[in-house]
VOPAGU-2260 file (C-alpha; in pm, 1 decimal, decimal comma):
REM VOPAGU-2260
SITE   aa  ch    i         X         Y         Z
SITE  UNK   A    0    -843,4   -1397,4   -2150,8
SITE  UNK   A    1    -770,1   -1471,9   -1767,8
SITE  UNK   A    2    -379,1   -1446,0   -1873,3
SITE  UNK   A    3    -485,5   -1067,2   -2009,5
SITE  UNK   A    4    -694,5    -998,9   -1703,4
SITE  UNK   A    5    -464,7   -1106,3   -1455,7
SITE  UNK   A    6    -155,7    -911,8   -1613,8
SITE  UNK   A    7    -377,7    -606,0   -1632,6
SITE  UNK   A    8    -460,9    -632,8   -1270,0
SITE  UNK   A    9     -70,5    -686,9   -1195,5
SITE  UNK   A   10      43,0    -421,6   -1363,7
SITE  UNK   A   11    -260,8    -179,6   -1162,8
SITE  UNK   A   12    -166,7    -332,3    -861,4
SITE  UNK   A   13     211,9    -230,4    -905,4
SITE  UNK   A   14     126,6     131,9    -967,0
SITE  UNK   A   15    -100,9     163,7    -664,3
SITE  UNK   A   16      -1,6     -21,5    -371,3
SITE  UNK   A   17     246,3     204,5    -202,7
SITE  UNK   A   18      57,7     516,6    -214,8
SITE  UNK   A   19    -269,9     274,5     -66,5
SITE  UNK   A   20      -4,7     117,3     181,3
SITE  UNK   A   21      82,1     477,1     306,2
SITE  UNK   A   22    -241,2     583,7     297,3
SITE  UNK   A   23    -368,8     274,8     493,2
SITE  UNK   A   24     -57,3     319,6     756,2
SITE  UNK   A   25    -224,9     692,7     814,9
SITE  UNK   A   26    -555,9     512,6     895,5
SITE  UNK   A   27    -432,6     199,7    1082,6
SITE  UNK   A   28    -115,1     353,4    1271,6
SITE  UNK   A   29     111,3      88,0    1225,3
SITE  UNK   A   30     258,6    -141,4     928,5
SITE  UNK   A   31     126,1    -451,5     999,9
SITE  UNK   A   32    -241,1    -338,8     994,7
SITE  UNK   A   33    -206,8    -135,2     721,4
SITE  UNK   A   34     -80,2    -433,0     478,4
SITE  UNK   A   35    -370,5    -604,1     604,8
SITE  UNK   A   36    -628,0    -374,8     530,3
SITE  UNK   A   37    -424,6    -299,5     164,3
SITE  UNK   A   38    -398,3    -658,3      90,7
SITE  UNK   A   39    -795,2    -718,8     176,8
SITE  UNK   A   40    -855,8    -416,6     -20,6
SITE  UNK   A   41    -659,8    -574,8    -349,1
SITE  UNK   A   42    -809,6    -900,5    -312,1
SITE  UNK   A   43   -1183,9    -762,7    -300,4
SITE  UNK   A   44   -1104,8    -558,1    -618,3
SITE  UNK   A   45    -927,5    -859,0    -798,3
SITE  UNK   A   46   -1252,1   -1061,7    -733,5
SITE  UNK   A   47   -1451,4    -813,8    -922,7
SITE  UNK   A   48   -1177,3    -702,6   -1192,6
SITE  UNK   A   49   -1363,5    -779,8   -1482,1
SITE  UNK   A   50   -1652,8    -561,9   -1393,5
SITE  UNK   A   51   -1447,8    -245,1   -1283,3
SITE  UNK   A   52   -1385,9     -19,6   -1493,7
SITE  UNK   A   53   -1043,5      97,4   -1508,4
SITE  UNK   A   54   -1113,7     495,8   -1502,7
SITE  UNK   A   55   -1348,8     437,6   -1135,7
SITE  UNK   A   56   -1096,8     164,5    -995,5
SITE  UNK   A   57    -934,9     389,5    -799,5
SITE  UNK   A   58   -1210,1     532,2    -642,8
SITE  UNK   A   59   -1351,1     166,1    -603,7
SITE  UNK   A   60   -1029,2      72,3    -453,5
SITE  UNK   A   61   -1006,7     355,6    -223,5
SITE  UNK   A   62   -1408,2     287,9    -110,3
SITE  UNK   A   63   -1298,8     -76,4     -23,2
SITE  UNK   A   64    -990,2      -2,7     171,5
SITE  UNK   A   65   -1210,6     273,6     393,9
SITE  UNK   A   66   -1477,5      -2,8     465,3
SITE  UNK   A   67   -1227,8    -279,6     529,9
SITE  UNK   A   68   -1046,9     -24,6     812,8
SITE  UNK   A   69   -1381,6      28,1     954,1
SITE  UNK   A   70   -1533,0    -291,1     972,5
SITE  UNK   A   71   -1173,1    -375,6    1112,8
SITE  UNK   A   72   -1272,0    -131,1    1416,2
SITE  UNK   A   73   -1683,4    -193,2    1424,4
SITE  UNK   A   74   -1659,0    -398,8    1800,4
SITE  UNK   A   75   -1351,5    -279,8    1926,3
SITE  UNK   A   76   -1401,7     -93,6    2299,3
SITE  UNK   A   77   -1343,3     268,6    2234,2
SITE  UNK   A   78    -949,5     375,1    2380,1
SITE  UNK   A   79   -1083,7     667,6    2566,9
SITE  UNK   A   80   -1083,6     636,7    2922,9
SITE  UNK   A   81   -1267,7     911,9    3135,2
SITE  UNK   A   82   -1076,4    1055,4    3417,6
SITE  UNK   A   83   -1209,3    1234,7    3710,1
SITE  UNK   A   84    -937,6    1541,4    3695,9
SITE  UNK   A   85    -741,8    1682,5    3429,8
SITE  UNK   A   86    -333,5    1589,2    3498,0
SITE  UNK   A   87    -136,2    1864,3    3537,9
SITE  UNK   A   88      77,3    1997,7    3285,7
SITE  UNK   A   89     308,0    1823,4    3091,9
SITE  UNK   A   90     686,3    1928,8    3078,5
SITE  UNK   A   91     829,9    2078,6    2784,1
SITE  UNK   A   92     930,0    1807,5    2586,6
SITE  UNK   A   93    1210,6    1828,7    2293,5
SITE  UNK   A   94    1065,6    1871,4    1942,6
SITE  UNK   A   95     967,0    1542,9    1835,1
SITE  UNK   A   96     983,1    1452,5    1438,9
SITE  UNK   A   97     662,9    1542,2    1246,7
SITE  UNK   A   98     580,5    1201,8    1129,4
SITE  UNK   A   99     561,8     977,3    1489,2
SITE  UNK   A  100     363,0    1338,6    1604,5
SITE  UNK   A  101     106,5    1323,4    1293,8
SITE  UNK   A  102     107,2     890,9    1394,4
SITE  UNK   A  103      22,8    1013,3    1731,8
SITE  UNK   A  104    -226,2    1261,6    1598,8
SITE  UNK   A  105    -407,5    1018,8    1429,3
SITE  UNK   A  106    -465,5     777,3    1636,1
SITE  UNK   A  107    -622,0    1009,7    1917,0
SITE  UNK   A  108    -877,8    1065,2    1631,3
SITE  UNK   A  109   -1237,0     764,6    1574,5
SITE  UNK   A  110   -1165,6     599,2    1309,1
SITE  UNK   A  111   -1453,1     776,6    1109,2
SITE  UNK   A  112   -1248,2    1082,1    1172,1
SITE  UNK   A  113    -933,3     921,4    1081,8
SITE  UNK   A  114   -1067,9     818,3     758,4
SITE  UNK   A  115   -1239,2    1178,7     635,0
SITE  UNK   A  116    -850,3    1355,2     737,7
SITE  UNK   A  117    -683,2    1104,5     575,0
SITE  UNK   A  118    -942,1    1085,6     205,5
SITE  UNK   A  119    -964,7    1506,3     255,7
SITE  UNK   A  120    -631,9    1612,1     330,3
SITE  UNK   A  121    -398,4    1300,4     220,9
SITE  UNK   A  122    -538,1    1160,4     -77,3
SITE  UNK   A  123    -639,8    1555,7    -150,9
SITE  UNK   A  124   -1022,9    1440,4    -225,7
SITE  UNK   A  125   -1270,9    1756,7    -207,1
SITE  UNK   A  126   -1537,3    1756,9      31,8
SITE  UNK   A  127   -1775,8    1573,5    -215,5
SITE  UNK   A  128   -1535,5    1279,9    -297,5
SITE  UNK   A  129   -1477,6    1217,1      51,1
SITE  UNK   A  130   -1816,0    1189,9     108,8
SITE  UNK   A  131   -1894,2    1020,1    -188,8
SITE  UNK   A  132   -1638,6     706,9    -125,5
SITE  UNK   A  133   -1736,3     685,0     214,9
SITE  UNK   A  134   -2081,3     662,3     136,5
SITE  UNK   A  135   -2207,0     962,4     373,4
SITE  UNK   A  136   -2321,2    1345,5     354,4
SITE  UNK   A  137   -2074,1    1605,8     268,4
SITE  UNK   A  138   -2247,9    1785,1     572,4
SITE  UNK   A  139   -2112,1    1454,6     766,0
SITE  UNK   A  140   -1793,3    1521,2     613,1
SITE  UNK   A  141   -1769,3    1855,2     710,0
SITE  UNK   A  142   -1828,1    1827,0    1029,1
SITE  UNK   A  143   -1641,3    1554,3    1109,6
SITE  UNK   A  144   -1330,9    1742,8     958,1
SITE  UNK   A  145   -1431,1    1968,5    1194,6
SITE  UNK   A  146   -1414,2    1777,8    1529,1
SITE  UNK   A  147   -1078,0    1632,1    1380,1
SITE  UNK   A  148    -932,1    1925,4    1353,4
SITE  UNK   A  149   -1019,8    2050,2    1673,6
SITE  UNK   A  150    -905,5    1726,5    1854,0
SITE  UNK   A  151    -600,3    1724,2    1612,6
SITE  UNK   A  152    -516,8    2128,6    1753,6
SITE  UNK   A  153    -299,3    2025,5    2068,9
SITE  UNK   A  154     -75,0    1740,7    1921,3
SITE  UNK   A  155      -7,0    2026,7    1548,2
SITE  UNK   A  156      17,1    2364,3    1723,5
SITE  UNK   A  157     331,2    2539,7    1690,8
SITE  UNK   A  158     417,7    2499,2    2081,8
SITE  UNK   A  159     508,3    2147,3    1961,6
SITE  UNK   A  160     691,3    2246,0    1747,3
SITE  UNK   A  161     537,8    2138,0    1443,6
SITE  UNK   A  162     332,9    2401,5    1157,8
């Protein structure tokens, strides 16, 4: 039975672990953290195979890779710094490629943030499955899709050249 089990979780694993792997590199902002929080993630679901069932593993899976990013950042100081005066102006800068922009993006946003964008508009989960796998309100959804979006504005608008 084990032999069964384990070639049933091998053959899930195979089919999901690059689309969690980019999904956890959206959350994380680099490669390294992301495989960490991916390989947690698998390794939590493996000890618990048996009870899963195979049509809410995904949404199980998803769930434990969300609470293994944030428990990952639970502690850490925040990266904002306050500054007395606002810098002036940036020069024009060339157009950057869309991906390191959207990495940028992201990781100006909390990680609670960074986890609704990513579940809402990445994974394409509706308001009430985002809210549902991270265990919070849709009206906590909402509006922190909201403040994401509005800190996300400056780094997407089309001055930056990306749409």
């Amino acid at each position: 039975m084990a032999g069964t089990t384990d070639s049933g979780f091998a053959v899930y694993f195979a089919d999901r672990v690059a689309g969690l792997r980019r999904a956890a590199y959206l959350l994380t902002g680099n490669w390294h953290d992301a495989e960490d929080v991916v390989q947690a993630a698998f390794v939590r679901l493996y000890g618990v195979w048996h009870r899963v069932r195979r049509d809410t593993a995904d949404a199980y899976l998803r769930k434990v890779m969300i609470n293994v990013f944030l428990s990952s950042k639970r502690g850490q100081p925040a990266r904002e710094h306050p500054v007395p005066d606002l810098p002036d102006l940036p020069a024009a800068q060339p157009v950057a490629d869309d991906r390191l922009v959207l990495r940028h993006a992201l990781a100006a946003l909390t990680p609670h943030q960074r986890a609704v964008v990513v579940l809402r508009y990445w994974d394409g989960l509706s308001v009430a499955e985002t809210a549902a796998a991270l265990g919070i309100s849709q009206g906590t959804v909402k509006s922190q899709l909201h403040r994401a979006v509005h800190a996300l504005r400056p780094y997407l608008s089309e001055d930056r050249g990306v749409r």
